[in-house]
C-alpha positions as a Markdown table, in Angstrom:
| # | Residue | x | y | z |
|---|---|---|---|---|
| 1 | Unk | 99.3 | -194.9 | 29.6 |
| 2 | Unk | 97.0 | -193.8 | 27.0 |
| 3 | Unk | 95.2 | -190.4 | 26.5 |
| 4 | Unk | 92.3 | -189.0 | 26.5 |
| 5 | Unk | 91.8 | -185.3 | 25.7 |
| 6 | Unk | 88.1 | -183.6 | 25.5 |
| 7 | Unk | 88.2 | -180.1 | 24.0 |
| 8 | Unk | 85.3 | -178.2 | 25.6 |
| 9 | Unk | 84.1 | -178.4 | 29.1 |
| 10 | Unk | 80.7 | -177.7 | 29.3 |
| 11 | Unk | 77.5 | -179.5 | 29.5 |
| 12 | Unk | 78.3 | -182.3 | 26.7 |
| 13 | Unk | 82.0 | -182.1 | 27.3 |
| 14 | Unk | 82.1 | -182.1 | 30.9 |
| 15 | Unk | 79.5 | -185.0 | 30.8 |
| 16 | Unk | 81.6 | -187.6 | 29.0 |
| 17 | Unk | 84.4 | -186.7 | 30.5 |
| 18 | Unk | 82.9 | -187.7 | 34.0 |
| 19 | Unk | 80.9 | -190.7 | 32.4 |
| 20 | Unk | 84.0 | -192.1 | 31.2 |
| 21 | Unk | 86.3 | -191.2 | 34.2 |
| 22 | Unk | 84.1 | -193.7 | 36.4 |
| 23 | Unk | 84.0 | -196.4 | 33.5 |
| 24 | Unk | 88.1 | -196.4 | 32.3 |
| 25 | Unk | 90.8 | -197.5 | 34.4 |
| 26 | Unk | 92.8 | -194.8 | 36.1 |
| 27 | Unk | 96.1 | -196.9 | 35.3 |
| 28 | Unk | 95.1 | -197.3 | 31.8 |
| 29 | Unk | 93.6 | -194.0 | 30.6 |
| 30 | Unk | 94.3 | -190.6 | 31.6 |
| 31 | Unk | 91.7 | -188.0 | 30.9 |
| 32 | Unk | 92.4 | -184.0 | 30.2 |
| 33 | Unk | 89.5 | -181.8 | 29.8 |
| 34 | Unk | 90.4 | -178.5 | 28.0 |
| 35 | Unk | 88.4 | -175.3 | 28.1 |
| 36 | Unk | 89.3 | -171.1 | 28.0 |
| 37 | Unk | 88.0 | -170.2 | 31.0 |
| 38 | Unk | 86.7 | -171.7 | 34.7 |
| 39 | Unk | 82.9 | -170.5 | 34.2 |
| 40 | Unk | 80.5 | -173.2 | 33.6 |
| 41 | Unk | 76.9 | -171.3 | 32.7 |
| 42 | Unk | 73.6 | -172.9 | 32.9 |
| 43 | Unk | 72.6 | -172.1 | 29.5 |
| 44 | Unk | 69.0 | -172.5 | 29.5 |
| 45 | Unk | 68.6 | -170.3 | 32.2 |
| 46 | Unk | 69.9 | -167.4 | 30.4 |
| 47 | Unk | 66.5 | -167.0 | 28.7 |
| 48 | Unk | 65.0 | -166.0 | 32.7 |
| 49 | Unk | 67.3 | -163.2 | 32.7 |
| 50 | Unk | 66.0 | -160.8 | 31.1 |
| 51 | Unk | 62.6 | -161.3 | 32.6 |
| 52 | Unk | 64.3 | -160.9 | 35.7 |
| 53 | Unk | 63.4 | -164.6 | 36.5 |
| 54 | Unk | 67.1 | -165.2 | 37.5 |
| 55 | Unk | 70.4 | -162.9 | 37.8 |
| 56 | Unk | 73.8 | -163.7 | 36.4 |
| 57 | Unk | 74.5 | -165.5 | 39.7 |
| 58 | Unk | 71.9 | -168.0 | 39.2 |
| 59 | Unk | 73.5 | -169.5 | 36.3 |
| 60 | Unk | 77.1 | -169.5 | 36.8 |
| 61 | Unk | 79.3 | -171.9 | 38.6 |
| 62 | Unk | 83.0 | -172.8 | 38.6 |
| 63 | Unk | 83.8 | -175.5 | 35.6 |
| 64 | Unk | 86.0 | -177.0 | 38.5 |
| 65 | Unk | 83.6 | -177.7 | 40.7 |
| 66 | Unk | 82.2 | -180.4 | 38.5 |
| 67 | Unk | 85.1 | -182.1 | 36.7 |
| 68 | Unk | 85.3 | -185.5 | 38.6 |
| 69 | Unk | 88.5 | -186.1 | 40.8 |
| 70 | Unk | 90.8 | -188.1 | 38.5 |
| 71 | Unk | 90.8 | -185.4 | 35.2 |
| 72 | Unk | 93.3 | -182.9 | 34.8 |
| 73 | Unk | 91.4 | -179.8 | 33.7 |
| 74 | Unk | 93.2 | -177.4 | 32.1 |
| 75 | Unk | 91.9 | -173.7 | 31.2 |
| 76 | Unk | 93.7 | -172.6 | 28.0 |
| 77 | Unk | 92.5 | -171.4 | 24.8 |
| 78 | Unk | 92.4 | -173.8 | 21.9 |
| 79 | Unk | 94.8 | -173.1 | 18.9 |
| 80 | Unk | 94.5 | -175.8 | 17.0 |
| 81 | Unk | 93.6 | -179.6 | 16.4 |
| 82 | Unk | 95.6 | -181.9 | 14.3 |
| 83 | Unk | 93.9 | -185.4 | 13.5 |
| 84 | Unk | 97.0 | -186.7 | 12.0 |
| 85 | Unk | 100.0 | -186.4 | 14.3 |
| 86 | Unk | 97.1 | -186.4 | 17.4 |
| 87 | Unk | 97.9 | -183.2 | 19.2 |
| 88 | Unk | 95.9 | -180.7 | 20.3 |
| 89 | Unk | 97.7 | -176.7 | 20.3 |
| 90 | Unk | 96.4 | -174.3 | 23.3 |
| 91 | Unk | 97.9 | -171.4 | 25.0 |
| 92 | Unk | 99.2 | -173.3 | 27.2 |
| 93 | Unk | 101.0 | -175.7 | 25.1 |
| 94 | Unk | 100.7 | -179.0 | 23.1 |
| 95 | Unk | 98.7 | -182.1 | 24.5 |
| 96 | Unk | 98.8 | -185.7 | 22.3 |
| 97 | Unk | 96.1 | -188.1 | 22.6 |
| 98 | Unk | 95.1 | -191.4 | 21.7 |
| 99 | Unk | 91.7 | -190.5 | 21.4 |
| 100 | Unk | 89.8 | -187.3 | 21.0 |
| 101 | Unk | 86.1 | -186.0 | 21.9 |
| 102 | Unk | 85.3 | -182.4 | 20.4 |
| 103 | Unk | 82.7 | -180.6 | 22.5 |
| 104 | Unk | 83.5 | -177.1 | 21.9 |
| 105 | Unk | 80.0 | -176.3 | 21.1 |
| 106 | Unk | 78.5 | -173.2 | 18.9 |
| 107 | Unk | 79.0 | -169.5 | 19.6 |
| 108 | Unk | 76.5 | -166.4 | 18.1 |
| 109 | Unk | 78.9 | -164.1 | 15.3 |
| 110 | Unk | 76.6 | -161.2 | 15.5 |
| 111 | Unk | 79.3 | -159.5 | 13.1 |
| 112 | Unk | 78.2 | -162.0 | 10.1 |
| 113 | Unk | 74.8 | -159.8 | 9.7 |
| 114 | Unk | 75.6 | -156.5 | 7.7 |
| 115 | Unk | 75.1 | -153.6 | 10.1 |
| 116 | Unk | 74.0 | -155.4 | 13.0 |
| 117 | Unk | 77.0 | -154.1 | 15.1 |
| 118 | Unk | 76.3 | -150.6 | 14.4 |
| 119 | Unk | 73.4 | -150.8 | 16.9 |
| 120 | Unk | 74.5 | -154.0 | 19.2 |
| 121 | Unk | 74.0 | -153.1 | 22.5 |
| 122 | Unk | 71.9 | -150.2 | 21.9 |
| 123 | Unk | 68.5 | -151.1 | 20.5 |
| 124 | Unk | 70.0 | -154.5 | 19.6 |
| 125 | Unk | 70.4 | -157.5 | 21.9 |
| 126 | Unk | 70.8 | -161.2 | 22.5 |
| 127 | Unk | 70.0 | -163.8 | 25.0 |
| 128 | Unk | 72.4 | -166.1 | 24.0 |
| 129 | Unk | 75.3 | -165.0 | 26.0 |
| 130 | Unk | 75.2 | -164.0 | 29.5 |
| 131 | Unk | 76.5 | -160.5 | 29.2 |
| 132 | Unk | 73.8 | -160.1 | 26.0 |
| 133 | Unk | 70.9 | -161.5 | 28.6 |
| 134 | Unk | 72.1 | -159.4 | 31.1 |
| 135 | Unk | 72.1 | -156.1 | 29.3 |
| 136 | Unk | 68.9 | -157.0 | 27.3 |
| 137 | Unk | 67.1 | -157.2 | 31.1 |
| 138 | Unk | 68.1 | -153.6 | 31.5 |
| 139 | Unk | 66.6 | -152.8 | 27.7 |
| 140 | Unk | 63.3 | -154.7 | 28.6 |
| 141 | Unk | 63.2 | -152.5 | 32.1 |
| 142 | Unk | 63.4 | -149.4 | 30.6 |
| 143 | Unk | 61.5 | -150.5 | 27.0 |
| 144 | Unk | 58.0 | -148.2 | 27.4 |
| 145 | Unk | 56.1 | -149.4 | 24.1 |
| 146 | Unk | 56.4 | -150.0 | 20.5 |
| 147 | Unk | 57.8 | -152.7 | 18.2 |
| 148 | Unk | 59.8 | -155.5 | 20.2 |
| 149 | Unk | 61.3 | -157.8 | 17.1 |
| 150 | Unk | 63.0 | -161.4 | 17.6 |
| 151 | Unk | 64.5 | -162.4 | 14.2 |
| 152 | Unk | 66.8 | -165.8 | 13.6 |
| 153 | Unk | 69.1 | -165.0 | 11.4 |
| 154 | Unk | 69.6 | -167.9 | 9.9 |
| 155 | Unk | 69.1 | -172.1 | 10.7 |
| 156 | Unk | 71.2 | -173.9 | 12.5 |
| 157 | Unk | 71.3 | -172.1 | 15.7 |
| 158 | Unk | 71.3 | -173.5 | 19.3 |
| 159 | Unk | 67.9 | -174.5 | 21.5 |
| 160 | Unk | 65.3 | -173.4 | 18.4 |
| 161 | Unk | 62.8 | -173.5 | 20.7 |
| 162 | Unk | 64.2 | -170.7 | 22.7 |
| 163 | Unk | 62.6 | -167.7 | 20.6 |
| 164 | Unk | 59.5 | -169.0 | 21.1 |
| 165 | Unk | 59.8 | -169.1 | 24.8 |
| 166 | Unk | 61.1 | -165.2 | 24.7 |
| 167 | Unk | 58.0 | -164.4 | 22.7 |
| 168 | Unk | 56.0 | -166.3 | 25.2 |
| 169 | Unk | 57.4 | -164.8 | 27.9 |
| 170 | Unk | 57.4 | -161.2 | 26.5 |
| 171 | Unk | 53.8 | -161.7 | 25.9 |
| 172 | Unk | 53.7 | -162.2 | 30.3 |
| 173 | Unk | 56.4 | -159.7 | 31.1 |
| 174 | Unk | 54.6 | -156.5 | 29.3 |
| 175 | Unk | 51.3 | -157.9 | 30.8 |
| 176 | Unk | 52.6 | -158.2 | 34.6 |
| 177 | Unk | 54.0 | -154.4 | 33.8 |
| 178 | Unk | 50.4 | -153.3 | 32.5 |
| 179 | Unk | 51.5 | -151.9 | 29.2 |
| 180 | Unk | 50.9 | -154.9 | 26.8 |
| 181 | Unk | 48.6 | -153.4 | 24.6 |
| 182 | Unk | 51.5 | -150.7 | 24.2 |
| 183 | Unk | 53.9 | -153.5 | 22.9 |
| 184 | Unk | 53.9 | -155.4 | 19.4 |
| 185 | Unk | 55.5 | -158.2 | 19.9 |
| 186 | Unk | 57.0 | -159.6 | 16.5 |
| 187 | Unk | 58.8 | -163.2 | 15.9 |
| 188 | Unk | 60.3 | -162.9 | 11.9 |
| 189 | Unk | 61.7 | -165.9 | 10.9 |
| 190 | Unk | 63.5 | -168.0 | 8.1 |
| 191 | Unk | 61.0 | -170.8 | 8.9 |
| 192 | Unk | 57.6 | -171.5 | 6.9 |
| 193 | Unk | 56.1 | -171.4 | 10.3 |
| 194 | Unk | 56.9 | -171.4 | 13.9 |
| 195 | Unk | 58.6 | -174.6 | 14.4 |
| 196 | Unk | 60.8 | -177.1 | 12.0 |
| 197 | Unk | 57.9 | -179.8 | 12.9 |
| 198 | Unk | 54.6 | -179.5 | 11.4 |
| 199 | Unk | 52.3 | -180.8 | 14.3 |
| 200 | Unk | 54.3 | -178.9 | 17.0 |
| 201 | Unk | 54.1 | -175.8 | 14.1 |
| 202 | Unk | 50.2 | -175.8 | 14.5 |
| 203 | Unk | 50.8 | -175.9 | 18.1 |
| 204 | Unk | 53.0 | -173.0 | 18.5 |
| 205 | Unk | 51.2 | -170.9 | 16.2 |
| 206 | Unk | 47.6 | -171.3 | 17.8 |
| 207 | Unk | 50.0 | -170.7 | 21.0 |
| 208 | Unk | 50.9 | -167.1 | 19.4 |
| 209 | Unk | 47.5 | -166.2 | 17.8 |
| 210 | Unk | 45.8 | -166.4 | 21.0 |
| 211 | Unk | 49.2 | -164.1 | 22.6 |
| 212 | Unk | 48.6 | -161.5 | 20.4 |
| 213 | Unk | 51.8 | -161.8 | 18.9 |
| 214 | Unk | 52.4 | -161.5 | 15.4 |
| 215 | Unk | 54.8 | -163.3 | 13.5 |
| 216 | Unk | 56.9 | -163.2 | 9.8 |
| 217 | Unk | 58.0 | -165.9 | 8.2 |
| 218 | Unk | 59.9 | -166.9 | 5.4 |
| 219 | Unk | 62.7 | -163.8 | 6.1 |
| 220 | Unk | 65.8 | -164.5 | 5.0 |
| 221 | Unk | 67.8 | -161.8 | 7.3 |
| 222 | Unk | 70.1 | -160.0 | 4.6 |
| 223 | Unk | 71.3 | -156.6 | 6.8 |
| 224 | Unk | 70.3 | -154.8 | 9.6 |
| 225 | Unk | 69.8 | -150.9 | 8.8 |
| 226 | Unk | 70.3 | -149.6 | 12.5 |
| 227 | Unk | 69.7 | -146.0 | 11.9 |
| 228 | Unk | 66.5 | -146.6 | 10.1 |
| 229 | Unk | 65.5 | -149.3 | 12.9 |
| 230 | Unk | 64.6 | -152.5 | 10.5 |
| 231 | Unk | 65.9 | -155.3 | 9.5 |
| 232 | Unk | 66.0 | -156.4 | 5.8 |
| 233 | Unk | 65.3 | -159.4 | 4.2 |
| 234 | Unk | 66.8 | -161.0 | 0.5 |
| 235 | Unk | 64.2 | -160.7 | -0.6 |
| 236 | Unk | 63.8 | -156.6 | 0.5 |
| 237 | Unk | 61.4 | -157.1 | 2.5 |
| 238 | Unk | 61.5 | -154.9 | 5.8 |
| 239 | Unk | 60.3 | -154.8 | 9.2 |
| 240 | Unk | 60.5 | -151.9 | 11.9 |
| 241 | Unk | 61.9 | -152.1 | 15.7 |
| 242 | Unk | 62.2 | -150.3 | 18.1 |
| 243 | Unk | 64.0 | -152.7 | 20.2 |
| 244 | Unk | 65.4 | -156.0 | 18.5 |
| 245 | Unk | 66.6 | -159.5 | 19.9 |
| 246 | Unk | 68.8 | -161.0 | 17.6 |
| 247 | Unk | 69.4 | -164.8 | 17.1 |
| 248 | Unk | 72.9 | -164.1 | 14.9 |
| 249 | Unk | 74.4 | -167.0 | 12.9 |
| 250 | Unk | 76.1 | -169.6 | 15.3 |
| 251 | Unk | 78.9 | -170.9 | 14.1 |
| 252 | Unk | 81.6 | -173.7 | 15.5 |
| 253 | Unk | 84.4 | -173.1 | 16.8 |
| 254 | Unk | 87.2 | -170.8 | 14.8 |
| 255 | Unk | 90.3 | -173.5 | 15.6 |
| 256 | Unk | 88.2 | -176.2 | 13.8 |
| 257 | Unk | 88.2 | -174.3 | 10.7 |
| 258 | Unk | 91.8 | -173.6 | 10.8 |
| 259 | Unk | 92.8 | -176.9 | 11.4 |
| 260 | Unk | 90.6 | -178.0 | 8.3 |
| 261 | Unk | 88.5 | -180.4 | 10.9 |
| 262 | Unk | 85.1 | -178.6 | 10.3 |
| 263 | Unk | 83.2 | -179.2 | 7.0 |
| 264 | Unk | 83.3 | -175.1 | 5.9 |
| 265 | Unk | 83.8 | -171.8 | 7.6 |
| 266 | Unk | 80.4 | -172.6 | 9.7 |
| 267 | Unk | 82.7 | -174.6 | 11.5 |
| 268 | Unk | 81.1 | -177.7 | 12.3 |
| 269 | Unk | 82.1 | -181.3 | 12.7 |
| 270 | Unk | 80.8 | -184.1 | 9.7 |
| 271 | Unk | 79.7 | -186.7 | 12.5 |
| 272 | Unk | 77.8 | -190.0 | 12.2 |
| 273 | Unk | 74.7 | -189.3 | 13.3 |
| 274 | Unk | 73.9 | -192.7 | 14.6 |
| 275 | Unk | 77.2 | -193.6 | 16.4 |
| 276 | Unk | 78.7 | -189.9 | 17.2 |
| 277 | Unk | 82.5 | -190.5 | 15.5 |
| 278 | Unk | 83.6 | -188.3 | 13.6 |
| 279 | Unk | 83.0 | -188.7 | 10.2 |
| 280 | Unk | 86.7 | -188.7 | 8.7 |
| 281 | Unk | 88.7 | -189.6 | 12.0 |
| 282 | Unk | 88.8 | -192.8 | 13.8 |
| 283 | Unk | 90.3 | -191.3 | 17.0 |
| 284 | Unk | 87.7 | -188.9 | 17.1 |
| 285 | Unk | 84.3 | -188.3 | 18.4 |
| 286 | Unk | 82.1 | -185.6 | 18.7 |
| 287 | Unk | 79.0 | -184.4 | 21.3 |
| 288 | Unk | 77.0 | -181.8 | 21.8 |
| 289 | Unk | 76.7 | -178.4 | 19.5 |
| 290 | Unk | 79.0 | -178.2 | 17.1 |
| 291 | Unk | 78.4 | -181.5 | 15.4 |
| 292 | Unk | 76.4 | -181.2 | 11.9 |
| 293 | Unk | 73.6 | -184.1 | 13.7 |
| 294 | Unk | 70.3 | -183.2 | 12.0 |
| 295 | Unk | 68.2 | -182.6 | 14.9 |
| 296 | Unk | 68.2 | -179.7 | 17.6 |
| 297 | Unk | 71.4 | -178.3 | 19.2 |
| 298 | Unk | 69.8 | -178.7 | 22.7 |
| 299 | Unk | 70.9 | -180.0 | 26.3 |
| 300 | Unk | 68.6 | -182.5 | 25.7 |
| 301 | Unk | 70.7 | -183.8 | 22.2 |
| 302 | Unk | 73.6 | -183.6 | 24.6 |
| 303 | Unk | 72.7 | -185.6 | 26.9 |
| 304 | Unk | 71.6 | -188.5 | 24.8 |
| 305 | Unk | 73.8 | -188.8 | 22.6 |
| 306 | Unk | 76.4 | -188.4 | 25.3 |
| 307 | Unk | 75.2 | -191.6 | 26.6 |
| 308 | Unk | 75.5 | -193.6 | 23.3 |
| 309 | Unk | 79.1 | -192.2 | 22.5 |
| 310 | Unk | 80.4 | -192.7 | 25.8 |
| 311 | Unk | 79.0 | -196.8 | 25.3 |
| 312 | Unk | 80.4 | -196.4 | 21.5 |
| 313 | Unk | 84.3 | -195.3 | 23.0 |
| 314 | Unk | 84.0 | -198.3 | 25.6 |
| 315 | Unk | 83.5 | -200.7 | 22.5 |
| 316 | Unk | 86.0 | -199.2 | 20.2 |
| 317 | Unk | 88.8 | -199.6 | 23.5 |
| 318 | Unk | 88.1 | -202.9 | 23.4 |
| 319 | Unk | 88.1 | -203.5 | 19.4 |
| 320 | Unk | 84.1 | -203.9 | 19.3 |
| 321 | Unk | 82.3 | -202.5 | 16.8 |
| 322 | Unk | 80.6 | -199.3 | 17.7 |
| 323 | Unk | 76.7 | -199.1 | 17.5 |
| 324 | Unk | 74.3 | -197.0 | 15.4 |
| 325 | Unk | 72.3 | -196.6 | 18.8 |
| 326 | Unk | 71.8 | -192.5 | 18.6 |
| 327 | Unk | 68.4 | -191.8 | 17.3 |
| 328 | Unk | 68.4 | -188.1 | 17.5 |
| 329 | Unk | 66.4 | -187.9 | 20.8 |
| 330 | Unk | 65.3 | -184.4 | 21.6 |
| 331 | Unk | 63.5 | -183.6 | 24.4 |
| 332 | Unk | 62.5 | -179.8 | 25.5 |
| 333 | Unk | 60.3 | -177.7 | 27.9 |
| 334 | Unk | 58.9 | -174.8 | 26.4 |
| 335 | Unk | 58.1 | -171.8 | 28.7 |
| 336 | Unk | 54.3 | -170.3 | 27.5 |
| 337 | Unk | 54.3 | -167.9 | 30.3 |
| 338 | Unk | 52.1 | -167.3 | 33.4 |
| 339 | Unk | 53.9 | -170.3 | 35.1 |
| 340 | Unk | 53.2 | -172.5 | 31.8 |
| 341 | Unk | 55.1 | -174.5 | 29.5 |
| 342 | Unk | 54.5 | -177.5 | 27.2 |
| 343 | Unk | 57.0 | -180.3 | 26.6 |
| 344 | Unk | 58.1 | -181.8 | 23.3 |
| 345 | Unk | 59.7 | -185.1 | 22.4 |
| 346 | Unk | 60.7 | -186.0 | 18.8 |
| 347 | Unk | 63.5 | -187.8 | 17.4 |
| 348 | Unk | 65.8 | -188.0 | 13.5 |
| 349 | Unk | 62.3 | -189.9 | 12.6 |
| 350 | Unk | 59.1 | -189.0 | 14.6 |
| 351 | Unk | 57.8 | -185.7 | 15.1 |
| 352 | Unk | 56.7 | -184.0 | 18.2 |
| 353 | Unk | 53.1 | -186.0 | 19.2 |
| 354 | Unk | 50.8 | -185.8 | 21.8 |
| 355 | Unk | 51.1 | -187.6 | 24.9 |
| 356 | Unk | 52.5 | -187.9 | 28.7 |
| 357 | Unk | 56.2 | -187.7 | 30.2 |
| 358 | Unk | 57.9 | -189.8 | 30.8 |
| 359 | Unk | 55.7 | -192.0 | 31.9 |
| 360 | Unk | 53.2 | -193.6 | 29.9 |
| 361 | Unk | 49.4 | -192.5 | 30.4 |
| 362 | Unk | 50.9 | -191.0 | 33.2 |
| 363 | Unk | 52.9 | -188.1 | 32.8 |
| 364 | Unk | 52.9 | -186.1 | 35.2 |
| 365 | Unk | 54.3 | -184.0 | 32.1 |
| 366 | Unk | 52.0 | -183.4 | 29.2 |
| 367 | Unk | 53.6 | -183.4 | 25.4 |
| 368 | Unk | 52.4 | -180.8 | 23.1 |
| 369 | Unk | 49.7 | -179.3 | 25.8 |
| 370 | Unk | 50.8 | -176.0 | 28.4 |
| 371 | Unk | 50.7 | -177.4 | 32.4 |
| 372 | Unk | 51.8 | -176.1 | 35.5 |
| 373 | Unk | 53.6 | -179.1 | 35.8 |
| 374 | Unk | 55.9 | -179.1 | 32.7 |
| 375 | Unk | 56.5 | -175.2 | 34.3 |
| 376 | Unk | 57.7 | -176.3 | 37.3 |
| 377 | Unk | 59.5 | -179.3 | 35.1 |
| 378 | Unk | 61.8 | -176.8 | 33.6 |
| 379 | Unk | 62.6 | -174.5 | 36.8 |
| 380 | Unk | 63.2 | -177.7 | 38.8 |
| 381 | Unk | 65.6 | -179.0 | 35.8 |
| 382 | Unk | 68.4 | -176.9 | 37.1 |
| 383 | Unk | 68.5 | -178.2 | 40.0 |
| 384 | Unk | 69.4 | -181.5 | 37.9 |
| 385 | Unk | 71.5 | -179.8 | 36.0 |
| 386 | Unk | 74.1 | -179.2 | 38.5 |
| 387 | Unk | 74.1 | -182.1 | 40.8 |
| 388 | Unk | 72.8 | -185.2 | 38.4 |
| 389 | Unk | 72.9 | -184.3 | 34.6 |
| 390 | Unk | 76.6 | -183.4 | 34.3 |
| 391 | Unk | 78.2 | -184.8 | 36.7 |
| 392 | Unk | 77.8 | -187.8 | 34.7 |
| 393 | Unk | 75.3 | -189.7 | 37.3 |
| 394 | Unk | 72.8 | -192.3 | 35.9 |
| 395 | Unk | 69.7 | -190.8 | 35.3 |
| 396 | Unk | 66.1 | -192.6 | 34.5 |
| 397 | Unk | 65.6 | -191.6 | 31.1 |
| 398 | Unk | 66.1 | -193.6 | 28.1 |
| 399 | Unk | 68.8 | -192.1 | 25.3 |
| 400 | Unk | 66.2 | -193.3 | 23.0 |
| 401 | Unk | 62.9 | -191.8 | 22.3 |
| 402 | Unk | 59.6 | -194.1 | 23.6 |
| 403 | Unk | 56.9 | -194.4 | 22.0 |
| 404 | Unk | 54.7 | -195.4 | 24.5 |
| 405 | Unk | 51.8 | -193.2 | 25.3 |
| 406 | Unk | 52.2 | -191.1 | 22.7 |
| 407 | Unk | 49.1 | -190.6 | 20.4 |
| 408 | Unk | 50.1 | -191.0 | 17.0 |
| 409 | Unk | 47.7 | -190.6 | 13.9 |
């Protein structure tokens, strides 16, 4: 019997593992699915938290309870990864494999920014993690007034949309509390502008001039100075916080370094961004956020290219050529705030552009424009989260972007 082994289970991981258990022969193939712990979190609902939209129980579930019948699921830490002899290392012993998927995803390293620690947990938080969202809600309940600062640390980093939604949402948090005018709001960023895209940039920026909320760009975090409250940037440029919402560098995971798999000490995967294997493996493929794909680390990416890798390893089993069929689909809702969003849909080649979701002319979701609808888009998302998107069901959305309907220049 041959072996397959996918290191990572969750959203990307846990995804083509079910996709491929209901596509390869149970006789033929046996799948493992390795990850440290049993607690699957719905990661884009950690932003809600602390707006006290949801609570930690909203967003986590049991791995297990979505791993299809059929894959062994084993909850070990991973040591190390070995392309050559095909063996993966955990805590829980050695597994070999025939082929390999690496889903292991991208975590924040808060310690990689000089004195960011010193006041981490304090009058410095994330969103990023659920213990981070859970103490920043606490932060934001007691925060009275003054200078509220989001800074990115640096580019990569997963869902780049994210700290415009927290901005956004600030913006209708301190407003439903009736102290806005008592709180700056401040995004600083290593960006030219809001966004990596210029039209949705113009957007996003109108978005926050009419907020109120200001925003610094160009700031290339150097150190954080917690007793002084500011950050500092290269270039020694400063700016005051009272409170601060970090975005620290996310790197890949620490085994691929070690094993030599990732490019550098950022610790991601050299993948082909059209077909998903790995770059210098053949027995290898890679999904979700800890590949080096030029577009968005985002559930959307996931999803997507999930889809074209999982068709890819079907043609490679049966000594077909794989396809160049990934176009770097990205697709995200973008919370504005007072039960708004907008939508954006882009790919490796087209930008963000006007338009309607998914369905031409007729939406009901609008691109590049705040709705209800897209609102109600994004809450009602989780709910396909759990029982469609990664259990590995079908779903009516094309892995590569449409044109159609969109309004382009």
């Amino acid at each position: 019997m041959k072996k397959l082994v996918v290191l990572g289970a969750g959203c990307a991981g846990t995804m083509v593992a079910n996709k491929l258990r209901k596509r390869l022969d149970e006789k033929e193939w046996s799948i493992t699915i390795i990850d440290q712990d049993d607690r699957h979190i719905y990661q884009p609902g950690l932003l809600f938290i602390p707006f006290g939209v949801y609570t930690a129980k909203d967003v986590i579930r049991s791995r297990s309870e979505f791993i299809s019948k059929g894959i062994k699921f084993v909850v070990a830490e991973i040591t190390g990864l070995d392309p050559k002899a095909q063996k993966v290392e955990t805590s829980q012993g050695t597994f070999d494999y025939d082929k390999v998927v690496v889903a292991t995803g991208v975590y924040i390293n808060p310690e990689e920014v000089d004195g960011l620690m010193e006041d981490w947990g304090k009058n410095a938080f994330d969103f990023y993690t659920l213990d981070g969202a859970v103490a920043l809600s606490k932060a934001l309940r007691e925060f009275k007034g003054g200078k509220l600062v989001l800074d990115i640390a640096e580019m990569p980093f997963k869902c780049p949309v994210a700290p415009l939604e927290f901005v956004y949402l600030a913006d209708w948090y301190f407003t439903e509390r009736g102290i806005r005018d008592q709180v700056e709001i401040r995004l600083v960023t290593p960006l030219p502008g809001a966004f990596t895209k210029p039209k949705a940039t113009v957007f996003f920026t109108e978005l926050i001039e009419k907020k109120n909320i200001k925003i610094t760009t160009n700031f290339d975090l150097l150190e954080v100075k917690a007793k002084e409250k500011k950050i500092v940037a290269a270039s020694g440029a400063e700016v005051e916080y009272d409170l601060l919402v970090s975005i620290p560098p996310n790197l890949g995971a620490k085994f691929l370094v070690k094993s030599g798999v990732a490019n550098d000490e950022v610790g991601y995967v050299a993948t082909d961004k059209n077909t998903l294997k790995a770059a210098k493996y053949d027995n290898m493929f890679v999904v979700g956020d800890g590949s080096n794909l030029p577009t968005s680390k985002a559930g959307s990416v996931a999803h997507f290219s999930a889809e074209v890798m999982v068709d890819n390893f079907m043609r490679e089993i049966h000594g077909e050529a794989v396809k160049p069929e990934f176009d770097g689909h990205a697709n995200c809702f973008i919370e504005t705030g007072f039960e708004k969003a907008a939508l954006i849909d882009f790919n490796y080649a087209y930008e963000p552009l006007p338009g309607k979701f998914p369905l031409p002319g007729l939406g009901p979701f609008s691109l590049l424009q705040e709705s209800k609808a897209n609102h109600w888009g994004k809450m009602m998302f989780k709910w396909v989260y759990w029982n469609k998107l990664i259990t590995g069901e079908e779903l009516p959305l094309e892995a590569q972007l449409n044109l159609a309907g969109k309004l382009q220049d």
